[in-house]
N, CA, C and O atoms as a GROMACS GRO file, in nm:
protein
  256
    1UNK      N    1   2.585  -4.597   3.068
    1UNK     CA    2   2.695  -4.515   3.021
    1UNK      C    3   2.827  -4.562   3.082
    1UNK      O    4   2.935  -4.559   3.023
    2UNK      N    5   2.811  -4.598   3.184
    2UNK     CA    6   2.981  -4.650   3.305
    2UNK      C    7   3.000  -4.764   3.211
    2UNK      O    8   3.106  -4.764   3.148
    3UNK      N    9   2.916  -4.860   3.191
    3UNK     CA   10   3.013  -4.990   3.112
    3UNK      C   11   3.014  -4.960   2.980
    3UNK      O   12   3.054  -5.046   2.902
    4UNK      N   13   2.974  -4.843   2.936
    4UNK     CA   14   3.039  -4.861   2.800
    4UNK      C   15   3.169  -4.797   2.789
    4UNK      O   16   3.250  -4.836   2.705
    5UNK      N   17   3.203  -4.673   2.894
    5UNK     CA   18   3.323  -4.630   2.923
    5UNK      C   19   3.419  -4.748   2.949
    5UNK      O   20   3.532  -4.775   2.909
    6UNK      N   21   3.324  -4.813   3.037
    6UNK     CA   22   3.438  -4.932   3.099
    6UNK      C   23   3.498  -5.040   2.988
    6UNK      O   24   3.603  -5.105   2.986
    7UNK      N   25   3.372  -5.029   2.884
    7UNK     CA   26   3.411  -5.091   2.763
    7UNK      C   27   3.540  -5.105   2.657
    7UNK      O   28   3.608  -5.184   2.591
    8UNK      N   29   3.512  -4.924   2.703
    8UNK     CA   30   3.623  -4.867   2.557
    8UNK      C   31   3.778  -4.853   2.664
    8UNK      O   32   3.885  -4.833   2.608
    9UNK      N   33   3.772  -4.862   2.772
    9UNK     CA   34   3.954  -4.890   2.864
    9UNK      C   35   3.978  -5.030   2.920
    9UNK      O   36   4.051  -5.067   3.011
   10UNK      N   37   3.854  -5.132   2.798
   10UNK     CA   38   3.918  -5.298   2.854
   10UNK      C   39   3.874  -5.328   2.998
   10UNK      O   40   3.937  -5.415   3.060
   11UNK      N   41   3.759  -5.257   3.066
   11UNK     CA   42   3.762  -5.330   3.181
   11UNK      C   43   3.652  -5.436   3.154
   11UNK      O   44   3.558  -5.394   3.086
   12UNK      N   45   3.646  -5.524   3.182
   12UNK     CA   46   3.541  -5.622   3.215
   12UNK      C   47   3.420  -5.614   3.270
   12UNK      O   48   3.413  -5.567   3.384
   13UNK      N   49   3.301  -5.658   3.205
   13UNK     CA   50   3.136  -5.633   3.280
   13UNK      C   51   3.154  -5.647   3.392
   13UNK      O   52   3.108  -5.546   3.447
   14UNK      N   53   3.223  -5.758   3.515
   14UNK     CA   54   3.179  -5.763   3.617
   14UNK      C   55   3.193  -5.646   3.688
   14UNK      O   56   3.108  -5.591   3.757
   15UNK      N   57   3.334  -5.603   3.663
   15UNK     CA   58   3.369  -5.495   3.723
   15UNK      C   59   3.274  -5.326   3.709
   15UNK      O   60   3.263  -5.235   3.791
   16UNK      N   61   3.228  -5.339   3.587
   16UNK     CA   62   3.149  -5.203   3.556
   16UNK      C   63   3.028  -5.212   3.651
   16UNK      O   64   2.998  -5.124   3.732
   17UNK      N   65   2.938  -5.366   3.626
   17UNK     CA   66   2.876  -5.370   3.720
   17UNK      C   67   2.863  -5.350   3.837
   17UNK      O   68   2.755  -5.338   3.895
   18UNK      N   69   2.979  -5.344   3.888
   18UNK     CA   70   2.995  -5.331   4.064
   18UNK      C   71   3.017  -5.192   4.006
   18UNK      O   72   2.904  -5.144   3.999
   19UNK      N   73   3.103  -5.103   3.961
   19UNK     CA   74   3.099  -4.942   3.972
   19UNK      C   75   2.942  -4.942   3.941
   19UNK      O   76   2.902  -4.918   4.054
   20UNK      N   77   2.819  -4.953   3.857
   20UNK     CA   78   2.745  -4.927   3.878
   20UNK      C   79   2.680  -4.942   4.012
   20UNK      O   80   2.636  -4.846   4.075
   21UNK      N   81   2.674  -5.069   4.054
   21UNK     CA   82   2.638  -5.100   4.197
   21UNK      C   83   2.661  -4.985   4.346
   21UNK      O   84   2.585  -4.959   4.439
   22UNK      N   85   2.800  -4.936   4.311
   22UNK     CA   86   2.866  -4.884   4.383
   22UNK      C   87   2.793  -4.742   4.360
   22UNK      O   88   2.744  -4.678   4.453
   23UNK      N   89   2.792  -4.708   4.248
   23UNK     CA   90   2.753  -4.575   4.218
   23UNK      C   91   2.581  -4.532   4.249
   23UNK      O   92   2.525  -4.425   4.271
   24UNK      N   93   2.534  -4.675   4.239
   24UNK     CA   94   2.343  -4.624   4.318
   24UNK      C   95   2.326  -4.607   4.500
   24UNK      O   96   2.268  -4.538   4.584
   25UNK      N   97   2.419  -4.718   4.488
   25UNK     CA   98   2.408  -4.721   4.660
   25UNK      C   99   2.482  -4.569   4.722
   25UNK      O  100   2.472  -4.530   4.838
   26UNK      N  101   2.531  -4.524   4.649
   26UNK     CA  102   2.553  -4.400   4.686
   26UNK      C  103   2.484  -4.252   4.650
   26UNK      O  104   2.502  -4.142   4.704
   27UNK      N  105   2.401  -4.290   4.543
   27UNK     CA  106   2.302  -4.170   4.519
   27UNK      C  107   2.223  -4.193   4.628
   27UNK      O  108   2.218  -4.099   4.707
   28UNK      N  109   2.148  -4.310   4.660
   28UNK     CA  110   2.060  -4.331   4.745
   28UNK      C  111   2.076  -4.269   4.905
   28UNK      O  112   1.999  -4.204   4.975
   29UNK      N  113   2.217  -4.320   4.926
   29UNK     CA  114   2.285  -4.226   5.071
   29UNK      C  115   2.294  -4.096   5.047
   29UNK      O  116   2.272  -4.027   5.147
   30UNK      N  117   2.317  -4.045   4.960
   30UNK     CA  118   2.339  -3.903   4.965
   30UNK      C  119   2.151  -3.838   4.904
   30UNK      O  120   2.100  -3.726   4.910
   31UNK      N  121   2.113  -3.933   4.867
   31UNK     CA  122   1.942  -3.867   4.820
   31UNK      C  123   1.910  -3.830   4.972
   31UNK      O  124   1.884  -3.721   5.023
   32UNK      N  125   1.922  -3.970   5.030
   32UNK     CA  126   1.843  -3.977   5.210
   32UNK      C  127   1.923  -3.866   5.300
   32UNK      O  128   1.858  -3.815   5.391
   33UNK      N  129   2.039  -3.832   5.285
   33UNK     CA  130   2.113  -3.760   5.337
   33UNK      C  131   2.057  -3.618   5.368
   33UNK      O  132   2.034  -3.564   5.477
   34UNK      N  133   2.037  -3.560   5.201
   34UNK     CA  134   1.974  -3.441   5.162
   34UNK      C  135   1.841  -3.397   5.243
   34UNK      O  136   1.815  -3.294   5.306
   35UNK      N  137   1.762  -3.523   5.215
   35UNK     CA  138   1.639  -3.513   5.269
   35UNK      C  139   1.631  -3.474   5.421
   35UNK      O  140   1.559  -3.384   5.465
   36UNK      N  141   1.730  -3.567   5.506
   36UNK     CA  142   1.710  -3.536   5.614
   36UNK      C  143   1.753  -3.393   5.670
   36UNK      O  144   1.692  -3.316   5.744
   37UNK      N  145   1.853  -3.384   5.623
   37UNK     CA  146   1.924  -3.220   5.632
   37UNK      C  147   1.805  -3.099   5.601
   37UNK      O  148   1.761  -3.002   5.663
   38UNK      N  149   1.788  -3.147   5.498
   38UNK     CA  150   1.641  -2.991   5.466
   38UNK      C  151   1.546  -3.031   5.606
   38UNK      O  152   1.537  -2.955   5.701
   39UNK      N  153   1.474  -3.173   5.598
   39UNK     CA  154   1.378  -3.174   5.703
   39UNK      C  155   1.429  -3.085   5.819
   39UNK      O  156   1.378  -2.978   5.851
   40UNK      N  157   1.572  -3.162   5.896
   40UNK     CA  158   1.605  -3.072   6.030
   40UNK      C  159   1.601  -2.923   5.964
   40UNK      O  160   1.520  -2.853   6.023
   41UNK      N  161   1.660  -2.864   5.867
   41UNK     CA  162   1.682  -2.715   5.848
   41UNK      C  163   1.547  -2.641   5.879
   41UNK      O  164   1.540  -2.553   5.964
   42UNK      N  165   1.450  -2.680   5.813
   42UNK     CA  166   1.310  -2.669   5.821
   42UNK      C  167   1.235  -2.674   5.958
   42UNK      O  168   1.189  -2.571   6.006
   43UNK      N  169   1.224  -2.784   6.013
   43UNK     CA  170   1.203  -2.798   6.191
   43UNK      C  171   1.282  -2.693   6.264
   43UNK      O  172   1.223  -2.644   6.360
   44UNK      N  173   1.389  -2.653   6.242
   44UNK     CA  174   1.478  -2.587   6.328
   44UNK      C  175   1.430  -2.393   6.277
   44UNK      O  176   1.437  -2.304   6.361
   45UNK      N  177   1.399  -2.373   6.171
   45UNK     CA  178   1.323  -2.282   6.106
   45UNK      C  179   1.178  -2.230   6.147
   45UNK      O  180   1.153  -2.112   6.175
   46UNK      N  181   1.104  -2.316   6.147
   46UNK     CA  182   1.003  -2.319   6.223
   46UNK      C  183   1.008  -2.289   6.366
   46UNK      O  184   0.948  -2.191   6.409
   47UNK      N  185   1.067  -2.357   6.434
   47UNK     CA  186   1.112  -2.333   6.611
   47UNK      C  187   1.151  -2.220   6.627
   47UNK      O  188   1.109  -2.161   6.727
   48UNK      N  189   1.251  -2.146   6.528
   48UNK     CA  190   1.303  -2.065   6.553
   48UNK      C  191   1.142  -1.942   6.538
   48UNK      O  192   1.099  -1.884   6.638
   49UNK      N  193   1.106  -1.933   6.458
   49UNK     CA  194   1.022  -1.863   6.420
   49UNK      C  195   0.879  -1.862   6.489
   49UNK      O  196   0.802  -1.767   6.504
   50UNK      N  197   0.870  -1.968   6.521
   50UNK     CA  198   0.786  -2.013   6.653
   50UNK      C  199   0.754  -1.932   6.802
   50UNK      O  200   0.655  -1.914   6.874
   51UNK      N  201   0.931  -1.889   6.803
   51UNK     CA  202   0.998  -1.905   6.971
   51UNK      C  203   0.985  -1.713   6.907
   51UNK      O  204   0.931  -1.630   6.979
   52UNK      N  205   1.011  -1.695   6.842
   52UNK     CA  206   1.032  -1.524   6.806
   52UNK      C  207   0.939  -1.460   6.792
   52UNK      O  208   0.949  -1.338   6.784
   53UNK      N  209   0.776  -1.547   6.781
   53UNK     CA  210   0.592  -1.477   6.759
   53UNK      C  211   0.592  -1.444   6.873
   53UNK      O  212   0.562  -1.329   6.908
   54UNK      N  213   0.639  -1.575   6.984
   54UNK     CA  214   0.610  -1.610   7.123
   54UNK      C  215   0.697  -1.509   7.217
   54UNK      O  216   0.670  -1.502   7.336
   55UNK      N  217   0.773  -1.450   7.175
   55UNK     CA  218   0.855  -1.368   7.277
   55UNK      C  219   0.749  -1.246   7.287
   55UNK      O  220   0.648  -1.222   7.220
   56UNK      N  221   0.821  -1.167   7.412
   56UNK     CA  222   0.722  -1.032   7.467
   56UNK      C  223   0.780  -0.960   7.330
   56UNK      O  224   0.885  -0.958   7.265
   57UNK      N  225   0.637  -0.897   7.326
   57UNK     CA  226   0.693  -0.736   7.240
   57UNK      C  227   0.702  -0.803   7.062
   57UNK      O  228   0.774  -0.737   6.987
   58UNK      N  229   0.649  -0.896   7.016
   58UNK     CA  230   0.680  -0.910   6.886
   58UNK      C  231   0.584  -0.902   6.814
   58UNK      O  232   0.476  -0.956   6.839
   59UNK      N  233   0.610  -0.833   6.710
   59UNK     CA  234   0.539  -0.773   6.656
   59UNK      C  235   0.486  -0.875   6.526
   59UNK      O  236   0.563  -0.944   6.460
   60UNK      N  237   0.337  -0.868   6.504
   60UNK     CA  238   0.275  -0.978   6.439
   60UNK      C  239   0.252  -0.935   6.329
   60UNK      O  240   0.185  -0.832   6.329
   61UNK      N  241   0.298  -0.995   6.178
   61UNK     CA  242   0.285  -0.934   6.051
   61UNK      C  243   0.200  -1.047   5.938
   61UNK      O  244   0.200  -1.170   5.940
   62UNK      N  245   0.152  -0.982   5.873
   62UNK     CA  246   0.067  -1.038   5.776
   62UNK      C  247   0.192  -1.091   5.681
   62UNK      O  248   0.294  -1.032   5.646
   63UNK      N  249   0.138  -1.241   5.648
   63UNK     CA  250   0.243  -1.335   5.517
   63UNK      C  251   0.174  -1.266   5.446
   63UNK      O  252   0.056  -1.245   5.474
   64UNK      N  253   0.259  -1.194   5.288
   64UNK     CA  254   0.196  -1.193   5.183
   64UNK      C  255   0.185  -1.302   5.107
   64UNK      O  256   0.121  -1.297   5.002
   0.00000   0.00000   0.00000
């Protein structure tokens, strides 16, 4: 779809090519990005929830 845009305002294949280029290498950083962010959110979720069974006085409930 980018080089045919790039088509119809006269830019040249090489150039679309590199915006494509440009444009994966950046899904890819921001895919890996995502991923890692949920993982920590998740680990840090867990710990938390972990550390709050483990305290005095807490009260233990059935997951539905």
């Amino acid at each position: 779809m980018i080089p045919m845009a790039c088509s119809l305002f006269g830019i040249n294949n090489d150039l679309a090519a590199q915006v494509v280029t440009v444009g994966f290498i950046i899904s890819v950083v921001q895919d890996s990005s995502e991923t890692a962010l949920n993982s920590s959110t998740d680990v840090l979720f867990t710990a938390a929830a972990d550390q709050a069974m483990q305290s005095p006085g807490a009260e233990r409930q059935n997951a539905i």
